[in-house]
Every structure is written in C-alpha cells, then in structure tokens.
N, C-alpha and C positions, 0 to 999 in steps of 0.2 A: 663435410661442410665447406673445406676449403675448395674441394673441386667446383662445388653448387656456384660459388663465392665469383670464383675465377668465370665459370660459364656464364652465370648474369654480368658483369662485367664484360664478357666481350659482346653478347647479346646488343646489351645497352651500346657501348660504341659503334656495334653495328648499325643499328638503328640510327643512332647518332651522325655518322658518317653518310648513310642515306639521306637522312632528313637534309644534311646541309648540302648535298647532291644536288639532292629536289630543288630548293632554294634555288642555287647556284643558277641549275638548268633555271629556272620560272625567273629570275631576272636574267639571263644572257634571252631567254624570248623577247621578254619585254624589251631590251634594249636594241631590237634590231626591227622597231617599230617606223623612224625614220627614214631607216635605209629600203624600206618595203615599199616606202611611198615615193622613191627616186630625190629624197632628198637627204645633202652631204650631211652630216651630222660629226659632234665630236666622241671622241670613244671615251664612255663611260663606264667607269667603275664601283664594282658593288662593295656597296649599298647605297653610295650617295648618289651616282652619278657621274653627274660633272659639279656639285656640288657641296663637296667634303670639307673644301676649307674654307666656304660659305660658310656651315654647322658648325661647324669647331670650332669659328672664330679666328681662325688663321691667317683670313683674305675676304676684304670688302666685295660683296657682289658685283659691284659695277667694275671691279677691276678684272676678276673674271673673264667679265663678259667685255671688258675691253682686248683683251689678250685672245679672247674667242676672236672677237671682231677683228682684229689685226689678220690675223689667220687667215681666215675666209672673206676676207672684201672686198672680194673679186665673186663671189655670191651673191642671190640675193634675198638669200638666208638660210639659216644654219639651224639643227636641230639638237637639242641637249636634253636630258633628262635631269629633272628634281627626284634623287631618289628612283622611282619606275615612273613618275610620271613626265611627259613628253611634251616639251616647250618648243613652238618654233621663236627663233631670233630673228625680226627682221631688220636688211642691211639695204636695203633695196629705199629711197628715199619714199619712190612711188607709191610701194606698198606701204609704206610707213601712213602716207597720204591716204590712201585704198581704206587703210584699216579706221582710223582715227577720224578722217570727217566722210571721203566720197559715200563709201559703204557703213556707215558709223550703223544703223540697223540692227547689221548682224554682228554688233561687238560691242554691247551695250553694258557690258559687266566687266568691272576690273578683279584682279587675282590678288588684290593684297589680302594680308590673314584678317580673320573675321572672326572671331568667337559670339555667334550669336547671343549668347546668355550675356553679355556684359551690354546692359540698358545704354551705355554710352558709345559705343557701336554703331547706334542706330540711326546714321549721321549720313550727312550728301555723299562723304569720302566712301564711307564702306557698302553703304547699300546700290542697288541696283534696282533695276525690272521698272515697273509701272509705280512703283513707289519711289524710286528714285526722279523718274518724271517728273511727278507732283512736286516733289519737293523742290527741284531744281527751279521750277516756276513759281513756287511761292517765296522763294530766298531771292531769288534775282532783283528783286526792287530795291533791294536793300543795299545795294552796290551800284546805287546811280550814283551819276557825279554830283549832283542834290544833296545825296547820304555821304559822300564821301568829304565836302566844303563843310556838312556838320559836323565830321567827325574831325576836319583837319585842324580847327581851333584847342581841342586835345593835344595834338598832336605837335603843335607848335609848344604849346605848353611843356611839354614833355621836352622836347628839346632844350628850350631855353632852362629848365633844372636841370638838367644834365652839364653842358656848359657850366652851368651855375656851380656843379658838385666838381667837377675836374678841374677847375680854376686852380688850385692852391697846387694839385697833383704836379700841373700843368707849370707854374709858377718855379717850382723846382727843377722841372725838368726831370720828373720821375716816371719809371715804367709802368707801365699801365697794363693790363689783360684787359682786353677790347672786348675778346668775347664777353664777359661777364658784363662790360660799361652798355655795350650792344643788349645785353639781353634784360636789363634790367632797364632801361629806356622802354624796350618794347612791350614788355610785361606791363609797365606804368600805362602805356598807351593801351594795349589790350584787356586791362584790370578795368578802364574808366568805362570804353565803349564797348565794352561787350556784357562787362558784370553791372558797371557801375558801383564801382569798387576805388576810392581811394587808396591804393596801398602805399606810395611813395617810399617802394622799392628802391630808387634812386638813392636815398637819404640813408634808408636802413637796408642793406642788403641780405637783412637777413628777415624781412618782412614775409610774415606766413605765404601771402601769393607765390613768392621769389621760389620757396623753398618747394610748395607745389610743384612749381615749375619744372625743382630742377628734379624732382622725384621721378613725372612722368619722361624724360629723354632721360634719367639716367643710368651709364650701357649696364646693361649685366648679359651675362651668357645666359641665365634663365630665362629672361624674357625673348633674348633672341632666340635660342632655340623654339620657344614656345610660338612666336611669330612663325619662325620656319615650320615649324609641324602643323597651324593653320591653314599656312598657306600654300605648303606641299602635301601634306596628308592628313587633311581635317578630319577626316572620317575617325582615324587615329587618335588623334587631340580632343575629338569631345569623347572619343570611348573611355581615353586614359584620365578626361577629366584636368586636361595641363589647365594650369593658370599660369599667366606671365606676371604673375607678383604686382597688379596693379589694382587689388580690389579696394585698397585703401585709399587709392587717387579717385577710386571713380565712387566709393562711398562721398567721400568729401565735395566734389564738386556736382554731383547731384543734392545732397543736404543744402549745399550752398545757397544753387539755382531754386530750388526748392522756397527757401527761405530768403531771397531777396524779390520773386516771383509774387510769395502771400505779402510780404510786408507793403508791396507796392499797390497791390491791390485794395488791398484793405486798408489805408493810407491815401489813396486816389496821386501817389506820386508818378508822375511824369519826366521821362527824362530823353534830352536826343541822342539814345544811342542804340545798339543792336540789341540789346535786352530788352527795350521798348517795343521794337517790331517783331520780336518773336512773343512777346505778349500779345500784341495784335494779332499774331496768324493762331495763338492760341485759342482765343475768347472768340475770332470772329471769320480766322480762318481766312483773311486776307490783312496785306496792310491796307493802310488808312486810303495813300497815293495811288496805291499798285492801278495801272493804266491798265492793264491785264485784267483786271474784276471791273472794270469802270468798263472795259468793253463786251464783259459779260461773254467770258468763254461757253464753248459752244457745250463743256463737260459739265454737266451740274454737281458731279460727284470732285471735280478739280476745283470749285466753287466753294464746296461750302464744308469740306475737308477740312479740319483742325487739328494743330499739336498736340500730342500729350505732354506732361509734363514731364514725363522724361526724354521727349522727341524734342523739348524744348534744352534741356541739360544738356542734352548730344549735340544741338546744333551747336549752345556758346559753349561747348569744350572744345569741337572741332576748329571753331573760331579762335579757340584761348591757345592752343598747341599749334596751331597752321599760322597763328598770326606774330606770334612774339618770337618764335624761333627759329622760322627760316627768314625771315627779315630778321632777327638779329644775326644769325650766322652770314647773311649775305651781304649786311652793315660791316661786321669784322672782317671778314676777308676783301671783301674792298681794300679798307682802311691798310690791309695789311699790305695789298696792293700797291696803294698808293706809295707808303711806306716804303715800296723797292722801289719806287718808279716812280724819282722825284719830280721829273719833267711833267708827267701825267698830274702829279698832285699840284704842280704850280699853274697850269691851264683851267685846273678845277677849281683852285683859289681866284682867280682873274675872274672867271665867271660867275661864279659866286659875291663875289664883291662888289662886280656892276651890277647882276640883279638887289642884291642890298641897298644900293645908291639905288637905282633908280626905282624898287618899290617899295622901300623903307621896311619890311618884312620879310617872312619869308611863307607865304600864305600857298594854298590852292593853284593859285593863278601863274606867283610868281616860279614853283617850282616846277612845275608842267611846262614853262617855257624858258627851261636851262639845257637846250640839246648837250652840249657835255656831258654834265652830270646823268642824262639820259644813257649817254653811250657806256659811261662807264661801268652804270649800274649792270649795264646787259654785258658789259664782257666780263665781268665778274660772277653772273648766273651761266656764263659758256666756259669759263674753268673750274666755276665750283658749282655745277646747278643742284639744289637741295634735292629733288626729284631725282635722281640720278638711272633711274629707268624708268618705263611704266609699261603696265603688265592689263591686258586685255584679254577676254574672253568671247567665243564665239556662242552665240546662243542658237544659231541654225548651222544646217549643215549649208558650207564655202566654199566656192573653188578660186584659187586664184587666177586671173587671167593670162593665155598665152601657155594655156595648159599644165598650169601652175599645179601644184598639190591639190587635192583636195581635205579640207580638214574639217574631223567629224564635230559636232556642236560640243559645246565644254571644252573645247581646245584651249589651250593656254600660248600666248604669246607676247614677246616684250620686246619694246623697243628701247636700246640701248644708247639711252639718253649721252648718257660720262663720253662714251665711247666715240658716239657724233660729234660732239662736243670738242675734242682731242682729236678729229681727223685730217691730216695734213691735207688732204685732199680738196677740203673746205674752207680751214683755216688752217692755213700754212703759219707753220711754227708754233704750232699750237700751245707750248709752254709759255709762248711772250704773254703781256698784259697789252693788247692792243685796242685800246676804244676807238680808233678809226676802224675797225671791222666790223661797224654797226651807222657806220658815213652812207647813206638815204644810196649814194650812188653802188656801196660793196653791195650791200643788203640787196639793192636789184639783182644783183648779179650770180645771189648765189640761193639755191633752193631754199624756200623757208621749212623745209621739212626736216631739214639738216641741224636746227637750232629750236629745241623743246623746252627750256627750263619750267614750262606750267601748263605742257600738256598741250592740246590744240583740236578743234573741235568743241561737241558739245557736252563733254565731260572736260574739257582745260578747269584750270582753278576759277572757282568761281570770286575768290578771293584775290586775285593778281592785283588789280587795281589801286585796292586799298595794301598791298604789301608793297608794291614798288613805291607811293607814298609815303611810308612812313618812312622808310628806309633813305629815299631820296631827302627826308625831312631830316634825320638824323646826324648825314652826311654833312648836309648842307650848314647845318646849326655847326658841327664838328671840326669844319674845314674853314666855318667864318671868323672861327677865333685863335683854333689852332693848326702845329704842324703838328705831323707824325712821323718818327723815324725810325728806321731800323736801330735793334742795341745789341748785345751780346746773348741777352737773351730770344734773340728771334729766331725761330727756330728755320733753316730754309733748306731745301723745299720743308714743306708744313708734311708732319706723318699724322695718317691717319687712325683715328680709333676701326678697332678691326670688327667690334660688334655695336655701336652705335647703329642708332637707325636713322638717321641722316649723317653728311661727312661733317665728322668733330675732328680740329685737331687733340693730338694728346696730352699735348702741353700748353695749352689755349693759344692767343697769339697776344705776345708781350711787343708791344712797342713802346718807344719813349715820347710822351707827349711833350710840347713847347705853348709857350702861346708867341702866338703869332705879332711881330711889331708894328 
C-alpha cells in the first residue's frame, strides 16, 4: 500500500510539474506577441504581465504606465501585456491624434470593464457599435448651452448653501475635508438635475443620496479585481460569474428611476432637468428641441428609436457618478492647490471679485467669462486628470503609418493620459501648479494631443461642459467668501488610494477654511 501510495504521489507531481511546464511555455509564447510585430515592449511576467501591482492593488495604473512612459519616450509606443492579453501604449502624440479623432472609424470601442448583465451598464460610457451612435445623437441636445443656463440656476443655488453651511466652520477658522464639502455640493446639484431629487446633502451629510454616492466609488479590492477581470479577461469574469459587489447600488437606482419616471407621468409633472429629456427620448424618442429630429435625419430607425426604462436608469446613473464626482474631486484638488499656492489663490480672489461687482451674480454668463478661473480649472485637470488613461479598441484590421505595426481588429490600446500630463517635455516642471500653461499664447504652442483630461474626438465626455461649470461654480461661490490654507493636517504631496477607480487621496484633503475680510 505504502509503495502504491508513494508511486501515485510521484505520478501526480509529475503531471503536476508538466502541467505548470505547459502553462509556463503557453504564456512565455504569448508574451513574445509584440516583439514578433517589430515593436519594443516591456518584459512581462507571469501571470500578470506588466500588471501585478495593478491586481494586487499595490500601484495605481496610471502610474505604471507613467514609469513605462518614462522609459520609452523616445518611442512611439510601447507594448505590455494584461495578463496574456496585448496592449499597445501610444507615446507618439500623432498617433494619439490618428487613433482618437483622424481615424476614429476604426476605434470606435473603448476597453473599460463591462459586465453585460448589469442593466446599468448600458450607458453612452460602456457601450459601443451602432448603439452607441444612436445614443450619442439622441443625448447630445441635452448639453446645449440652452440646457446648460437651465441647469445653472441649480447650480448657483447650490453654491450659495454651501457658503451658507461653512460660514460658522469658516468663522473659526477650522479644518475642513474639501473632498467630502466638494462632493456633497455636487451630489446636491446632480440629485436636482438629473433625478429631481431634493436631497440637501449639504445640510445633512448623511442624506440617503450622499451615502449612495459614497457606496458606488467606495475602494475595495473586490470590485477592483472584478473590474480588472472585465476588463482584461472577460471571458473569465462571466464564466466565473464575478460581481463587483454593486448589485445593491444598481437595484436602488434603478427602483429609483423607475419610480420617479411613473410618478411623473401619471402626475403630468414637468420639470427643467435631465430626467425630463430622458422622458422625452423615452415616450417619443426624441427631445422636444433636438434640431437633429427637426431636420428629419436621413435614418428612420435613428428617428424613431426610444429608451427603455432601464436605458433611461443607465443614462441618469452615468450622469449621477460622472457628474458629482470627478467635478467634486476636481473642485478639491484645486482648492487644495490653491491652498499651496497662495499668489494663484489671491489672482483668483481679484478676479472673482470684479466679476461679483460688475455682475452682481455669479450666473452662466458671468462665469464663462472669468479666463483665470478658466485656466486654473485646466491646470488642475493636467496634474490631477480624473480620466487618467483611456483605452480604445480597434474594430478592423490597422496599420499604422510609416510602416507602422499592423494591429489585428480587437486590439486594445491606451493612451496614457497621467503620464502626458507630467511630461517635462510639454509642461516643464510638471509638479509646479502653473495656470499660465493654459495663456491662449502657451496653449498655441504646444500640441493639444498632449492634454486629454475628457478625451477628444467623438467619444470625448459628452458631459464636459456641464462639469467644468459646476465646478467653476463652486470655486467661484468658495473663493468669494473665503480663504483656504494649508494646516498640519494637509497632507503633501497628496498619496494616493492604490485601488480606487478614479485618484482619491487617502486622507481626503484637510485644509483650514477663513472667511475672507
């Protein structure tokens, strides 16, 4: 018995020993997929890749791939693998250009994760193909500067309670976490105009909305792996059935939508905000305005196409998670900005102040025409951009020009937003806070392919518009009453959460608020 015992035991290791052979050899194949096509690539290690401490949570993506970028940028670009699958990096600005609008065609699919089965999924963000078309044309009216003067009466509102609730904080001269003041402003504005939702989050921070909010961004390494496994081996993800722990956010805000949807209906309530014109593209399949149905597209099936109701949930969650969150993260880090970089904050108060006097608000009009506060907004999305990469797919087979690679259709590739962002070569010194590197005269001078923070082309945010507004709204309301200053608690440089999915710090950002004399 003992010999039989000992013989299956080595049997099995033998086998065992094979099988991980096998393995070993079938990824050292796969990874020598880049260098077959004459392009540099980084040496990848199994099983991740070049993505280990992506997974594990170890090391933010974009920083990765900044330290890639560093490497090779003298390329013009670079190949890594997710696991066995094969990503090109482009570093090349041109190509950056080539992929995203000259050739946009053949790269009409983005790579984030997707778990088909989750109804809220089914959004402008995640979908693609001729579905993604439609939709994009029937969303688009909704983001005139028309919709945007409707919505900014909210949005002033919003400000001015905000002000309202840091008075007293302010008054002492106590620390503040910006992030949470930043996010619960924006929640208040994206609860009114998207849900038609009073929540006054501001007042109660622990308002049902708020607490949504913070359910869906907050980090766990389950959901992030499970996004990595979407988004690197889906095939895997729906076999093994992952969920990223969010069925409980998208039950609730589908019942929501659902339920503010019938009441309004059958109530005949009217109201000016984005839940109004996604009832229209509902019931009729166009909005009311849209110039686009007024000139009678040439598609009848683009015509006369209407939401479901759960296409309609998708859009305002995409809208509810795109809108409050990287406009409040972009609000806070500002501020936080500001906070080091007093000179910057007191040019921002100057300008601020005149527009006050001379248009006694701070409306539409008057904040669109604050170049400052414009510039600053944008050098704040160029050391912190929310987007910190974006990842495209080819849907035909590509060659690049100049005898470039050829890449087979379903190629995955990303352009490394962080990394542009931080290259001395474009913006020298990249760690300073510089708002004159967005002065009408720099910005000529330097490629706009080099500065992505909302994408470019005709997949960019369709949302930019309305996020640089509120945000600009917030600032502006924030800066006309008070200071900001650095305290003991501020943490600097700011560290990052390492599984977050957009850049969180870890310790929010604590400044000390004043009011201003």
């Amino acid at each position: 018995m003992g010999v039989f015992f000992e013989s299956w035991l080595s049997e099995a290791a033998a086998v065992l020993l094979a099988a991980v052979a096998a393995l070993y050899a079938w990824f050292s194949h796969r990874y020598t997929y880049w260098n077959k096509r004459g392009v540099p690539q980084v040496e990848p290690h199994v099983p991740f890749g070049n993505v280990g401490k992506h997974f594990t949570g170890q090391k933010r993506m974009e920083f990765i791939l900044q330290d890639i970028y560093r490497r090779f940028k003298d390329e013009k670009y670079v190949g890594i693998y997710a696991f066995t699958k094969p990503i090109l990096v482009l570093i090349d600005p041109n190509l950056i250009r080539l992929v995203l609008v000259k050739d946009f065609d053949s790269f009409t699919e983005r790579i984030i994760p997707n778990n088909e089965q989750e109804p809220l999924n089914h959004n402008l963000l995640f979908i693609g193909g001729s579905k993604w078309k439609r939709l994009r044309t029937k969303l688009t009216p909704t983001f005139t500067t028309g919709k945007l003067k409707m919505m900014c009466q909210t949005m002033q509102d919003c400000g001015r309670e905000m002000v309202e609730v840091l008075a007293d904080s302010a008054s002492r001269g106590e620390v503040v976490e910006m992030r949470e003041v930043s996010a619960r402003y924006t929640t208040d504005i994206i609860a009114s105009v998207a849900f038609g939702v009073e929540c006054n989050c501001q007042r109660n921070p622990e308002a049902e909305f708020r607490q949504w909010g913070r359910k869906v961004f907050e980090p766990s390494l389950k959901s992030k792996i499970a996004q990595i496994m979407y988004d690197f081996v889906p095939l895997l993800a729906q076999a093994l059935g992952v969920a990223g722990g969010t069925e409980e956010v998208s039950q609730y805000f589908r019942s929501m939508v659902r339920e503010t949807v019938e009441y309004r209906e059958k109530n005949g309530v009217t109201r000016n905000d984005f839940m109004h014109l996604l009832i229209q593209l509902k019931n009729k399949g166009f909005v009311d305005d849209d110039k686009l149905h007024d000139l009678k597209d040439s598609s009848k099936d683009v015509d006369n196409w209407k939401l479901s109701m759960d296409e309609v949930a998708a859009q305002a969650f995409v809208f509810f998670i795109a809108g409050f969150e990287t406009s409040s993260t972009t609000m806070s880090f500002a501020l936080y900005e500001l906070a080091l970089n007093p000179d910057v904050q007191k040019r921002l108060q100057e300008e601020v102040d005149a527009t006050m006097k001379n248009n006694g608000q701070l409306n539409y009009e008057a904040i669109t025409g604050m170049p400052y506060l414009d510039k600053v907004v944008s050098e704040t999305l160029r050391k912190y951009p929310p987007g910190a990469l974006l990842g495209r797919k080819n849907i035909r087979r590509y060659q690049f020009p100049d005898n470039g690679p050829t890449l087979e259709e379903g190629t995955s590739l990303i352009v490394p937003v962080y990394a542009l962002h931080h290259d001395p070569k474009y913006f020298p010194e990249p760690e300073r806070f510089d708002p004159e590197r967005f002065s009408e005269e720099v910005k000529a001078e330097r490629n706009p392919y080099v500065y992505l923070p909302f994408g470019e082309g005709p997949r960019h945010c369709i949302g930019m518009r309305l996020g640089l507004l509120q945000t600009k709204i917030g600032l502006a309301y924030l800066i006309s009453k008070f200071a900001v200053h650095r305290c003991e608690q501020t943490k600097v440089p700011i560290e990052f959460n390492t599984i977050s999915f957009i850049p969180m710090p870890t310790t929010g950002i604590q400044l000390r608020l004043a009011k201003r004399s």
